[in-house]
Backbone as numpy.savetxt, mean C-alpha at the origin, in Angstrom:
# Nx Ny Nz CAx CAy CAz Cx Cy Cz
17.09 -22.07 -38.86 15.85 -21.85 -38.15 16.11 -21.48 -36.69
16.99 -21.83 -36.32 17.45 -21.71 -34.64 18.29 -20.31 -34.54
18.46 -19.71 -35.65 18.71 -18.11 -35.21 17.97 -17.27 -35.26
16.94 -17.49 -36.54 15.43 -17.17 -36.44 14.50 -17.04 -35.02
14.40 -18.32 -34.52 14.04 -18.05 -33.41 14.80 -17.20 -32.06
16.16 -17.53 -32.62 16.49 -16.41 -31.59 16.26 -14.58 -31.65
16.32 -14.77 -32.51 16.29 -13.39 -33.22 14.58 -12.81 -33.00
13.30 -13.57 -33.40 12.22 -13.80 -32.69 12.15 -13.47 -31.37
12.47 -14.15 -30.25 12.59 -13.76 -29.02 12.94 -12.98 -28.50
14.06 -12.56 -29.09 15.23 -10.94 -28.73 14.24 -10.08 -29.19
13.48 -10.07 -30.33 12.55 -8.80 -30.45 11.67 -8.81 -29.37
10.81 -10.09 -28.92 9.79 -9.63 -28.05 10.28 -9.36 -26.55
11.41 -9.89 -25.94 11.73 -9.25 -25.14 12.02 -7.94 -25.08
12.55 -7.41 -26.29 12.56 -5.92 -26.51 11.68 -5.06 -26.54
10.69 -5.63 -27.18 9.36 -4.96 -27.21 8.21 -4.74 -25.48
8.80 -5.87 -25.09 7.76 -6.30 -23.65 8.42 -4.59 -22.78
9.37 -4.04 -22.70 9.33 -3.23 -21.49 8.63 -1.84 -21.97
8.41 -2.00 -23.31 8.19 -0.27 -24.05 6.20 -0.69 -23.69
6.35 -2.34 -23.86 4.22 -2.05 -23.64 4.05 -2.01 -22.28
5.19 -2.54 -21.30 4.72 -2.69 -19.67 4.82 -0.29 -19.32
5.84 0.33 -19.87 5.76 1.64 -19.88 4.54 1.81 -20.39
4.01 1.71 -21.71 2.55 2.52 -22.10 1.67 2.29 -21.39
1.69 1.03 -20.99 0.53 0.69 -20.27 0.66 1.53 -18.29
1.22 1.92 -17.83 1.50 2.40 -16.46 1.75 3.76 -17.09
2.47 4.26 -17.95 2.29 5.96 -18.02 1.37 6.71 -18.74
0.17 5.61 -19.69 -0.88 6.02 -20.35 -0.19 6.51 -21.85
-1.39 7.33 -22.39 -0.78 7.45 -23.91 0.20 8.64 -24.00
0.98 8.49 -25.01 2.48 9.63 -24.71 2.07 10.98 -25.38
0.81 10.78 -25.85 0.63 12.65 -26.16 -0.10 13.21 -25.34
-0.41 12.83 -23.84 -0.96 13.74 -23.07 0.00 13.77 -22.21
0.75 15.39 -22.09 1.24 16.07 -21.46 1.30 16.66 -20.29
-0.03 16.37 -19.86 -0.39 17.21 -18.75 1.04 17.25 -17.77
0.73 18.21 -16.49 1.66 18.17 -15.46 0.96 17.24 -14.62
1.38 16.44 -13.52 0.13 15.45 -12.84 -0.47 16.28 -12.17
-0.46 17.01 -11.40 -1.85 18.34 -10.60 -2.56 18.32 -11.56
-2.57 18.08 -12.75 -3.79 18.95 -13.49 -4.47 17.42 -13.95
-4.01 16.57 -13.82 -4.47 15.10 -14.23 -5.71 14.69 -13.28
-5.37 15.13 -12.12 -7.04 14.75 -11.47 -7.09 15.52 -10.73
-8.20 16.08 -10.25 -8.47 17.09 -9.09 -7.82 17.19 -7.86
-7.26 17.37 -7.04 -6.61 17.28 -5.92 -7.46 17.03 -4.85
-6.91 16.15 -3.94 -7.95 15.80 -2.73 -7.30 16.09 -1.38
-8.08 16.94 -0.67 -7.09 17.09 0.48 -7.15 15.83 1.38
-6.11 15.31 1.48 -5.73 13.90 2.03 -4.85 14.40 3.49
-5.95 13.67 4.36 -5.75 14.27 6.04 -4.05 13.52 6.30
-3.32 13.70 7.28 -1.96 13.48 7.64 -2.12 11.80 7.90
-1.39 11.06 7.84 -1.26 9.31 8.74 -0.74 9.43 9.48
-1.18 8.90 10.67 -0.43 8.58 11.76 0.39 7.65 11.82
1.37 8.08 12.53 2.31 7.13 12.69 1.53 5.35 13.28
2.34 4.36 13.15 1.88 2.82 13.46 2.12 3.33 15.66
3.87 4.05 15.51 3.66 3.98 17.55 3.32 5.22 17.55
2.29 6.05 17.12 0.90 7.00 17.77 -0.07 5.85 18.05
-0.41 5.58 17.02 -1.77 4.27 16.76 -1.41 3.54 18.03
0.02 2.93 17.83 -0.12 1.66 19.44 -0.38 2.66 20.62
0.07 3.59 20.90 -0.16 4.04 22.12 -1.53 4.17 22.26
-2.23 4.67 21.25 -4.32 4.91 21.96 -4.68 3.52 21.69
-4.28 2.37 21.38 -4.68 1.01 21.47 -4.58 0.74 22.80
-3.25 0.71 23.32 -2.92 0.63 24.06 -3.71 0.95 25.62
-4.02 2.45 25.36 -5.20 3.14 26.19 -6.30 2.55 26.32
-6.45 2.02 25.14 -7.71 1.44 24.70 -8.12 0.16 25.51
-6.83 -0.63 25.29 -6.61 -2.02 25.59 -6.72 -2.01 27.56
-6.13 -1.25 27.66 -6.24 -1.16 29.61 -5.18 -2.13 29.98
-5.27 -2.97 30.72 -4.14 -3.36 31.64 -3.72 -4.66 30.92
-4.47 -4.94 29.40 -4.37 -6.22 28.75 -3.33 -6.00 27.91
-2.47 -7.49 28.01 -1.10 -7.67 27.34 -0.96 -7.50 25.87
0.03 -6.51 25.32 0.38 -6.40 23.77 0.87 -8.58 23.45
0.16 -8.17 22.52 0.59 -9.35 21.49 1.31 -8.89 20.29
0.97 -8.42 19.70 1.30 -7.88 18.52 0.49 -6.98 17.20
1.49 -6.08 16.38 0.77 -5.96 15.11 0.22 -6.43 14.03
-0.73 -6.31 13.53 -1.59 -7.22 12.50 -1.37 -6.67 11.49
-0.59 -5.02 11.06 -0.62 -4.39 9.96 -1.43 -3.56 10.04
-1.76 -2.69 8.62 -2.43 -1.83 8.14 -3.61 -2.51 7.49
-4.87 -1.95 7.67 -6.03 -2.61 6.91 -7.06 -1.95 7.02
-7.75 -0.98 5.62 -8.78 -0.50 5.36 -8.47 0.73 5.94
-6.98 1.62 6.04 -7.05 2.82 6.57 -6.58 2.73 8.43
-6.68 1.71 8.36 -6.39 1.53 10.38 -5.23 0.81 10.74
-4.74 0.90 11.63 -3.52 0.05 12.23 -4.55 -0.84 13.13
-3.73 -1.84 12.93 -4.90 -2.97 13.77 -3.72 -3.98 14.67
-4.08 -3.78 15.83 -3.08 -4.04 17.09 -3.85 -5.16 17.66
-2.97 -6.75 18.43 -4.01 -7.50 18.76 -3.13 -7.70 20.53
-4.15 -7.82 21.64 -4.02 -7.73 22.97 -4.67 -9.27 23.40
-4.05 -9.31 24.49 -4.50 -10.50 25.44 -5.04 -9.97 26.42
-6.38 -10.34 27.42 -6.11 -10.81 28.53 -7.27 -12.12 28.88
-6.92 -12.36 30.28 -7.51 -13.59 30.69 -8.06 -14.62 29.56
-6.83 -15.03 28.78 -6.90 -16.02 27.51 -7.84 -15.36 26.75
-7.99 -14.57 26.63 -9.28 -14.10 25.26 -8.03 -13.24 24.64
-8.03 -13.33 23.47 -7.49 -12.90 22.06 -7.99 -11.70 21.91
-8.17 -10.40 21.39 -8.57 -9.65 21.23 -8.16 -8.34 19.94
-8.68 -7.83 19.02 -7.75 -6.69 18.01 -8.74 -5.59 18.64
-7.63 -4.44 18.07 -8.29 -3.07 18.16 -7.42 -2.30 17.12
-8.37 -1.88 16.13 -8.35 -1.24 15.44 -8.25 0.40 15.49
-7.50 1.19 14.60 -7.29 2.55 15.05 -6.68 3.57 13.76
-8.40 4.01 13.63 -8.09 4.49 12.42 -6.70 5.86 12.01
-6.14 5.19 10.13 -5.07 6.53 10.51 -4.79 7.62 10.18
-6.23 8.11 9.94 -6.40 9.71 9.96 -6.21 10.41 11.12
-6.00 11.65 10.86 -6.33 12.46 12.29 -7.13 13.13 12.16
């Protein structure tokens, strides 16, 4: 019984990477090329994160960099100090 089960297990591990593929490349008789899979969207350039800090920066005026917060909802989001107030500025990263 204990090779059984091994033998059991060895299949479904075998099996698990062929359903994690179907499932992420869809069904294997559509051929398409990917351009033709969805319409194309003209998708504007990203700005770089140090373009973004510099017009924060502008933004921010004579108040101290703290740091980056990341990317979120399309924007680089930069956070500044001054006179103890905390502050973010956001900057979207289209052009």
């Amino acid at each position: 019984m204990n090779r059984m089960s091994a033998l059991v297990v060895a299949a479904l591990l075998a099996a698990a990477p062929f359903q994690a593929a179907v499932a992420q490349d869809g069904p294997r008789g559509d051929r398409r090329p990917p351009s033709q899979e969805q319409p194309q969207r003209q998708e504007r350039p990203q700005m770089s994160s140090a373009e973004a800090q510099r017009i924060a920066q502008s933004r921010a005026g004579d108040a101290r960099f703290v740091g980056y917060r990341g990317f979120s909802g399309g924007a680089h989001v930069f956070t500044f100090e001054r006179d103890g107030r905390v502050f973010n500025i956001s900057v979207d990263a289209s052009r």
